[in-house]
C-alpha positions in Angstrom: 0.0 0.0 0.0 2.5 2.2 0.7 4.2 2.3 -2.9 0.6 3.4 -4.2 1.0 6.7 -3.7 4.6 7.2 -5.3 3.2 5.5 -8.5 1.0 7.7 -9.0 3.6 10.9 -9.5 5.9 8.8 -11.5 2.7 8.1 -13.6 1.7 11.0 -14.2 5.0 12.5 -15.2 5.2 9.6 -17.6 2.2 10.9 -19.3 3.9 14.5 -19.6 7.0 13.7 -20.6 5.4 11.5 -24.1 4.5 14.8 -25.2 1.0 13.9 -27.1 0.1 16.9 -26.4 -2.4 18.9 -23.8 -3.7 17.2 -21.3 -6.2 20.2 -20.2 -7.8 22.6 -22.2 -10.6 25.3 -22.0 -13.2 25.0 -24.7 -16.1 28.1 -25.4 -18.7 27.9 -28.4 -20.7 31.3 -29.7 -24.3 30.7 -30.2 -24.5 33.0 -32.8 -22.7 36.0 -33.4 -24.6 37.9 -36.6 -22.9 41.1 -38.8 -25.5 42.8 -41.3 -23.9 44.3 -43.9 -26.4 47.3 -45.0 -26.8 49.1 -48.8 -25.2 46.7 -50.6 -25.0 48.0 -54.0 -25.6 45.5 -57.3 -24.9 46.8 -60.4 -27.7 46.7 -63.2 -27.3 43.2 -65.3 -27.0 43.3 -68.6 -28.4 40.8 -70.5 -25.0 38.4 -70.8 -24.4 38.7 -67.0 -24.6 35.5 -65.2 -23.2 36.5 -62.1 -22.4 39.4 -59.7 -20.3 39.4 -55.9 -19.8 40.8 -53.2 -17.5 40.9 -50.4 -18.8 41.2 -46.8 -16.5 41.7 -43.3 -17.0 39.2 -40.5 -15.3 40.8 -37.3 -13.5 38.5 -35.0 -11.7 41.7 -33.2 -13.3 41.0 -29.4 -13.1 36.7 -30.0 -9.3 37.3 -31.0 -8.5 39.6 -28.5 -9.5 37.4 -25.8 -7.5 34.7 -26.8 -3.9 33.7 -25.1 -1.1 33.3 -26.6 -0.3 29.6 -27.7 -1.7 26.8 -29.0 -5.7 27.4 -30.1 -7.8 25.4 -32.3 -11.1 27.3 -33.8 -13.7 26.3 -36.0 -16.5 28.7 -37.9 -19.9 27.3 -38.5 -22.2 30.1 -40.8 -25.8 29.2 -39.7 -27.8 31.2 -42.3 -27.4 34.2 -44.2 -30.3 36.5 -45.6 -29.9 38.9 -48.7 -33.4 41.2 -48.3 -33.8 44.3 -50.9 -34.0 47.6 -49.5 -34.1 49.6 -52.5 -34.7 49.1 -56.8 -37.7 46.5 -56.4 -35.7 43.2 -58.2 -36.9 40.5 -59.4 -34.9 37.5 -57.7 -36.8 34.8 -59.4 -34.2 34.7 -61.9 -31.6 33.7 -59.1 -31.0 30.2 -59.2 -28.0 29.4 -57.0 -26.4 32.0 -54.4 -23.1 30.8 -52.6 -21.7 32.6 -49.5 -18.0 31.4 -49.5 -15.1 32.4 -46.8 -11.4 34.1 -48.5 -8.9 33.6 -45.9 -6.2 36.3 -45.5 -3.7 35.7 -48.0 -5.3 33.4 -49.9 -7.7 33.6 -53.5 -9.8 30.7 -53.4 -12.4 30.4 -52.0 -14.0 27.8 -49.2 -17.7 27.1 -49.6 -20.3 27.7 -46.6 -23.6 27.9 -47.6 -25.6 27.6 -50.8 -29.0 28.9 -52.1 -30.7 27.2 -54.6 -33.8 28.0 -56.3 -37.0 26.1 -56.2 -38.1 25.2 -58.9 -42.1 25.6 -57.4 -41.0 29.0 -56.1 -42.9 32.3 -57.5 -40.3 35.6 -56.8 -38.8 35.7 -53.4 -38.9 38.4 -51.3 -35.5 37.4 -50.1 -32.6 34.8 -50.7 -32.1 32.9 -47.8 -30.3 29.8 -46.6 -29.3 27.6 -43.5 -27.2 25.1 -42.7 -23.9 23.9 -40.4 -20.7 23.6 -43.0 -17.8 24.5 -40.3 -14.5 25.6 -41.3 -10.9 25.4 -39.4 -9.8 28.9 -38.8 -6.7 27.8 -36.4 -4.6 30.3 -38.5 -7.2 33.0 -38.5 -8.3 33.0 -35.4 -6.1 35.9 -34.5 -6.9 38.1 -37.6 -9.5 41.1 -36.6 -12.3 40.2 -39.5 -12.6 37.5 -41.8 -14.0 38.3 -45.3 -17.0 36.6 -46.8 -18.1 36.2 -50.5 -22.1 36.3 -51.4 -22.2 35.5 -55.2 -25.7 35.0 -57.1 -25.6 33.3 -60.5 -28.6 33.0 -63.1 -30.6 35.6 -65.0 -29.8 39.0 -62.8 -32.0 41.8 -62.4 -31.8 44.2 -65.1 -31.7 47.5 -62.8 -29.5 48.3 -59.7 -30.9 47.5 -56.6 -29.9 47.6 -53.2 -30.0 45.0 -50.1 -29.2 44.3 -47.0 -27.1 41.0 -46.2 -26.8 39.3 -42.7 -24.6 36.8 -42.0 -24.7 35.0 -38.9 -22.3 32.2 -37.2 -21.1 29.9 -34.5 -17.4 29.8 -33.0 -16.0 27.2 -31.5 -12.7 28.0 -29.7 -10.1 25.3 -27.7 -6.8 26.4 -26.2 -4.4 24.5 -24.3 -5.1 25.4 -19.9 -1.9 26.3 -19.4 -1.2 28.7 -22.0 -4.6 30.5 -20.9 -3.5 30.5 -16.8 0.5 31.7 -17.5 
């Protein structure tokens, strides 16, 4: 009995010194953090337009400002988005597909979040719209201040400039190592 407790120590250094890696960590998740982008401007179409984009900011400045130095492991989930005209009256029946798609820093291709696509049954929405849960790893992003996202709408365009509002909204899902977040 007596050699029970010194096992234990020589245990547990065992496990530290294999270096697999942390053996405590804090995790936090976002429920939903949304950003509305307002007066979005899209151009008038003409007639051999097929598509149109725009670029929206996603701010991270008060998640990565809270975050230690160290190792940190982060994931973005976009929910939903909305696109809803404001101004110009457009017809968005002739909008089959819409893609929002994150542009890390850096970087010009895109990653794929969400995707809109027409119904076939539908008569002309009032707004584009579209849920889901595709995540993305942002370890190396995590620290940037805003992310930028790209809303692109393919199919036949409206034919005058209109206006809208676009709202973005999404889940973060943060682990870092204990000990980097205590020293």
């Amino acid at each position: 009995m007596r050699r029970l407790p010194f096992r234990i120590p020589v245990a547990c250094l065992a496990l530290l010194g294999t270096g697999c890696g942390p053996l405590f960590f804090l995790e936090a998740e976002t429920q939903e953090t949304c950003t509305t982008e307002r007066g979005l401007t899209f151009p008038a179409a003409l007639p051999t337009t097929v598509s149109v984009k725009q670029t929206v900011v996603f701010p991270l400045e008060d998640i990565a400002d809270a975050l230690p130095d160290g190792d940190t492991e982060a994931t973005l989930r976009l929910k939903r988005f909305e696109l809803t005209p404001t101004q110009g009256n457009p017809d968005l029946r002739g909008i089959e597909r819409a893609l929002v798609s994150l542009r890390k820093p850096g970087q010009t291709g895109l990653t794929p979040l969400l995707e809109y696509r027409r119904p076939s049954t539908q008569t002309a929405p009032p707004k584009i719209a579209a849920t889901g849960t595709e995540s993305v790893d942002l370890a190396e992003q995590i620290r940037e201040q805003e992310l930028e996202l790209v809303f692109e709408a393919r199919g036949s365009l409206p034919a005058q400039e209109w206006k809208a509002d676009f709202r973005a909204c999404a889940g973060l899902q943060v682990k870092v190592d204990y000990l980097d977040w205590v020293f």
